[in-house]
PDB file with one MODEL, atoms N, CA, C and O in Angstrom:
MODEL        1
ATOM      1  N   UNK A   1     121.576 111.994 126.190  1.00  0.00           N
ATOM      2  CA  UNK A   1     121.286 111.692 124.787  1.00  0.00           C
ATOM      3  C   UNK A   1     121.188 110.183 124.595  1.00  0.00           C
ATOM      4  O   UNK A   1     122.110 109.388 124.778  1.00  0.00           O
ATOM      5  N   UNK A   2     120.157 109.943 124.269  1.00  0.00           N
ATOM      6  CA  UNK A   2     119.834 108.277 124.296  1.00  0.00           C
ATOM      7  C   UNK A   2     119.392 107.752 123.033  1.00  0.00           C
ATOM      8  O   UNK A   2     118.196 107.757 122.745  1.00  0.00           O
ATOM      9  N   UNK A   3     120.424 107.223 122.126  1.00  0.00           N
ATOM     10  CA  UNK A   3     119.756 107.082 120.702  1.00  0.00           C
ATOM     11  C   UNK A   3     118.978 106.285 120.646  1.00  0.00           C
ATOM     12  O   UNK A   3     118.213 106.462 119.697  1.00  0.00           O
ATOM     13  N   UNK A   4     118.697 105.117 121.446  1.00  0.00           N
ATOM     14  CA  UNK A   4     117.628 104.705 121.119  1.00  0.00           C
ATOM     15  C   UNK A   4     116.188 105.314 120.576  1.00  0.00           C
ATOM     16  O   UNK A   4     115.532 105.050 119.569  1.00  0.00           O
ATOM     17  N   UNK A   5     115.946 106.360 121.807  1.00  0.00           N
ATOM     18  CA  UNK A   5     115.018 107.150 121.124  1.00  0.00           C
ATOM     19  C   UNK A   5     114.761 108.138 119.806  1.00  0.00           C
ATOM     20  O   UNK A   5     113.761 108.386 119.133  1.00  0.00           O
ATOM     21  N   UNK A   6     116.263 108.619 119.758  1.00  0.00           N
ATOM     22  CA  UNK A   6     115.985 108.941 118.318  1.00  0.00           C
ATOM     23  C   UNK A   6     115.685 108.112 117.655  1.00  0.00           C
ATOM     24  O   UNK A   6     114.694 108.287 116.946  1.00  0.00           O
ATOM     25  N   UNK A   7     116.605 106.501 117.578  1.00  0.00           N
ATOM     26  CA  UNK A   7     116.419 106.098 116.548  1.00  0.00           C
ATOM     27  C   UNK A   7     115.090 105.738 116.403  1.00  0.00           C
ATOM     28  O   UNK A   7     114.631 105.619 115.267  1.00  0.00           O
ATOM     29  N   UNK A   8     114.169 105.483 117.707  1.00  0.00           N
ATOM     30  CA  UNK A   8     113.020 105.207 116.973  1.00  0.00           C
ATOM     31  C   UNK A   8     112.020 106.376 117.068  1.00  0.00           C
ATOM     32  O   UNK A   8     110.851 106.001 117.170  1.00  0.00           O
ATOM     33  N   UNK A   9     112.175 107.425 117.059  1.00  0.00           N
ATOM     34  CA  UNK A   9     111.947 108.966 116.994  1.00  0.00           C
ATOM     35  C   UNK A   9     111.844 109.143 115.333  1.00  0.00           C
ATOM     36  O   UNK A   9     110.799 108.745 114.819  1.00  0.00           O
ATOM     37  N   UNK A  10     112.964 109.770 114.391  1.00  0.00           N
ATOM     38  CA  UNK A  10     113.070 110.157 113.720  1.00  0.00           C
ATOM     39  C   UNK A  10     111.928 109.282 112.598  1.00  0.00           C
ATOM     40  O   UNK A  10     110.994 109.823 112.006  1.00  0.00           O
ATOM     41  N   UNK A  11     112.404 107.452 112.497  1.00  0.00           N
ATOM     42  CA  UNK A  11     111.635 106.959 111.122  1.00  0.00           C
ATOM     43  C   UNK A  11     110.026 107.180 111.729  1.00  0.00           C
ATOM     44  O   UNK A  11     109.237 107.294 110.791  1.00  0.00           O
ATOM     45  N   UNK A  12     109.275 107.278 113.273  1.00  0.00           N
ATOM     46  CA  UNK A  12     108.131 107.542 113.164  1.00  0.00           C
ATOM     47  C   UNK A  12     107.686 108.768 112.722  1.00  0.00           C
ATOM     48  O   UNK A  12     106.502 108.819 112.387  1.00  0.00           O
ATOM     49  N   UNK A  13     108.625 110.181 112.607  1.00  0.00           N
ATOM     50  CA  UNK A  13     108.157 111.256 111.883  1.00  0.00           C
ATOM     51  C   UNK A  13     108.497 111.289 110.447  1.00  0.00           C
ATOM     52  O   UNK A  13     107.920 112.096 109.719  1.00  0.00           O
ATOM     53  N   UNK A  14     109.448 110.423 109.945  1.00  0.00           N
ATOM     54  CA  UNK A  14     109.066 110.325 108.506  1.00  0.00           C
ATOM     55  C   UNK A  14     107.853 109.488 108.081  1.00  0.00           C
ATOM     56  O   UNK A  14     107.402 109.574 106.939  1.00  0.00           O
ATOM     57  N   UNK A  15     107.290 108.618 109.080  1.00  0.00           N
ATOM     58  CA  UNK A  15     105.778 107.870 108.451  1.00  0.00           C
ATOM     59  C   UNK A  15     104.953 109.174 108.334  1.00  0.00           C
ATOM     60  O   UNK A  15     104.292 109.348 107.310  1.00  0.00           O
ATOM     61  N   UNK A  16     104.951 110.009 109.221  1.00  0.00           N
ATOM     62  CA  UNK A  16     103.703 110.685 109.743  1.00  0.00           C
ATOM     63  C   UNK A  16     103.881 112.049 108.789  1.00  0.00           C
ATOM     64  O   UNK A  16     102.954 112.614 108.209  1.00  0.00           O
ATOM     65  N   UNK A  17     104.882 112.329 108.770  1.00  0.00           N
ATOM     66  CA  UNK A  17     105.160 113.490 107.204  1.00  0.00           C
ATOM     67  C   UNK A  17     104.889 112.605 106.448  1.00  0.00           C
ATOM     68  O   UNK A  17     104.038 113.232 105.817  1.00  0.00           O
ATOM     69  N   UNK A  18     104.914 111.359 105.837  1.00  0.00           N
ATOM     70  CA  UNK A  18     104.830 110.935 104.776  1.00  0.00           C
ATOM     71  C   UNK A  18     103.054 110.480 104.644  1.00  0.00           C
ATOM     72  O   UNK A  18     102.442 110.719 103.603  1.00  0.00           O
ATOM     73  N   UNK A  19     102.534 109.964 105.571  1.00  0.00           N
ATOM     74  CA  UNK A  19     101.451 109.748 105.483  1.00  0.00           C
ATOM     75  C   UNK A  19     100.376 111.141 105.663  1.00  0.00           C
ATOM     76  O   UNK A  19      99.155 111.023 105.770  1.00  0.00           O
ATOM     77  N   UNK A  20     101.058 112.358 105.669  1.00  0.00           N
ATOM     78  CA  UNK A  20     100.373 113.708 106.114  1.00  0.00           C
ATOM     79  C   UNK A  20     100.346 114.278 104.365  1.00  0.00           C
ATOM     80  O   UNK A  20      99.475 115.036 103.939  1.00  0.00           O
ATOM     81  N   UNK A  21     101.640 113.650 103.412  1.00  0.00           N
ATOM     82  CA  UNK A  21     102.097 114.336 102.183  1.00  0.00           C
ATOM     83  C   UNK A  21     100.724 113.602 101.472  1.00  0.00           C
ATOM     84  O   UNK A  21      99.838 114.169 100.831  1.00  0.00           O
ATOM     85  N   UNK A  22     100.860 112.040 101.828  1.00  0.00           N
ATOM     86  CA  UNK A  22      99.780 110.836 100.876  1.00  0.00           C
ATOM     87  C   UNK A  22      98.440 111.453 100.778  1.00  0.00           C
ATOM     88  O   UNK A  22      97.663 111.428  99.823  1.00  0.00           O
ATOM     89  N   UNK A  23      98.239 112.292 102.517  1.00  0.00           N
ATOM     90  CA  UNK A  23      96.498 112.540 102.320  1.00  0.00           C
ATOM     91  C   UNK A  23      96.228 113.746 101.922  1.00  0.00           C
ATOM     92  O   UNK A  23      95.127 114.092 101.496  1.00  0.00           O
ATOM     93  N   UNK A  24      97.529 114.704 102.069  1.00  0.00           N
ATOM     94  CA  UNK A  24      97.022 115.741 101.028  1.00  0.00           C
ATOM     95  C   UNK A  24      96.734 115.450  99.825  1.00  0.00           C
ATOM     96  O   UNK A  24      95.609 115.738  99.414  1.00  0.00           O
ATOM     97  N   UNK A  25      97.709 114.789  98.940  1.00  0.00           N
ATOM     98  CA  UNK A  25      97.317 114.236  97.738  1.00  0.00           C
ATOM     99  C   UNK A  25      96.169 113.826  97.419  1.00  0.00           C
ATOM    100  O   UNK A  25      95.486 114.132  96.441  1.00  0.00           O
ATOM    101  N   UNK A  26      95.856 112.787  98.658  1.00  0.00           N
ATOM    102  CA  UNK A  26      94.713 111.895  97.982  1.00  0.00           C
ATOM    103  C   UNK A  26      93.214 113.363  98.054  1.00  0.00           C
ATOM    104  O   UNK A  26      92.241 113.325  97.301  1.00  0.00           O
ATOM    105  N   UNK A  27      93.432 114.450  99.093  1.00  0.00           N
ATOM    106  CA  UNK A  27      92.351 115.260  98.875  1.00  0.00           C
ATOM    107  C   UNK A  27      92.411 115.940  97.384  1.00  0.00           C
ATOM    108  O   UNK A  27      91.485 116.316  96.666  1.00  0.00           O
ATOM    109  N   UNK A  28      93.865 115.966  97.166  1.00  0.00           N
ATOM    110  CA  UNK A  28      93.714 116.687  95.796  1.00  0.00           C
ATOM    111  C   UNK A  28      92.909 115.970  94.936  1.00  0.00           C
ATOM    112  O   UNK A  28      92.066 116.637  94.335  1.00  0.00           O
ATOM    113  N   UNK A  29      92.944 114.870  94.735  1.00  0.00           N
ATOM    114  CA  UNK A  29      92.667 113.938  93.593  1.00  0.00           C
ATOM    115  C   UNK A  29      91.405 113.605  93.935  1.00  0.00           C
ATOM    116  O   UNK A  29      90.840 112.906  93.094  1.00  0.00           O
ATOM    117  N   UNK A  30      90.830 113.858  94.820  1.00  0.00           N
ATOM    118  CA  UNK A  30      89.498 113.382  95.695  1.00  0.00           C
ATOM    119  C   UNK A  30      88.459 114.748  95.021  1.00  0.00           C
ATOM    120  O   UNK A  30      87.315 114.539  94.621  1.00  0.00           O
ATOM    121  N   UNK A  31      89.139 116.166  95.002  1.00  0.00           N
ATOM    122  CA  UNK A  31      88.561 117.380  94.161  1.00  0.00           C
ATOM    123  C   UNK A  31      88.191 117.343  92.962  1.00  0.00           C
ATOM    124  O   UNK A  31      87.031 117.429  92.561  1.00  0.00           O
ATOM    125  N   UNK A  32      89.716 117.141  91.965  1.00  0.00           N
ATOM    126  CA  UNK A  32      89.649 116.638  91.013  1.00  0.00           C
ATOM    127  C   UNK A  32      88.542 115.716  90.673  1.00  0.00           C
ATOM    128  O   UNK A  32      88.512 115.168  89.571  1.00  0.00           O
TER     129      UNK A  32
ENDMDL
END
């Protein structure tokens, strides 16, 4: 168990959920 890698594990899957949440949005609003 090597935290390094989590630690830099975990905040790159909150960019990538977060930037996955932004572009759904932006398709919504892109319909709209």
């Amino acid at each position: 168990d090597d935290p390094t890698i989590s630690d830099e594990f975990y905040p790159t899957a909150n960019l990538v959920a977060f930037y996955l949440i932004a572009f759904q949005v932006l398709i919504i609003l892109v319909k709209n």
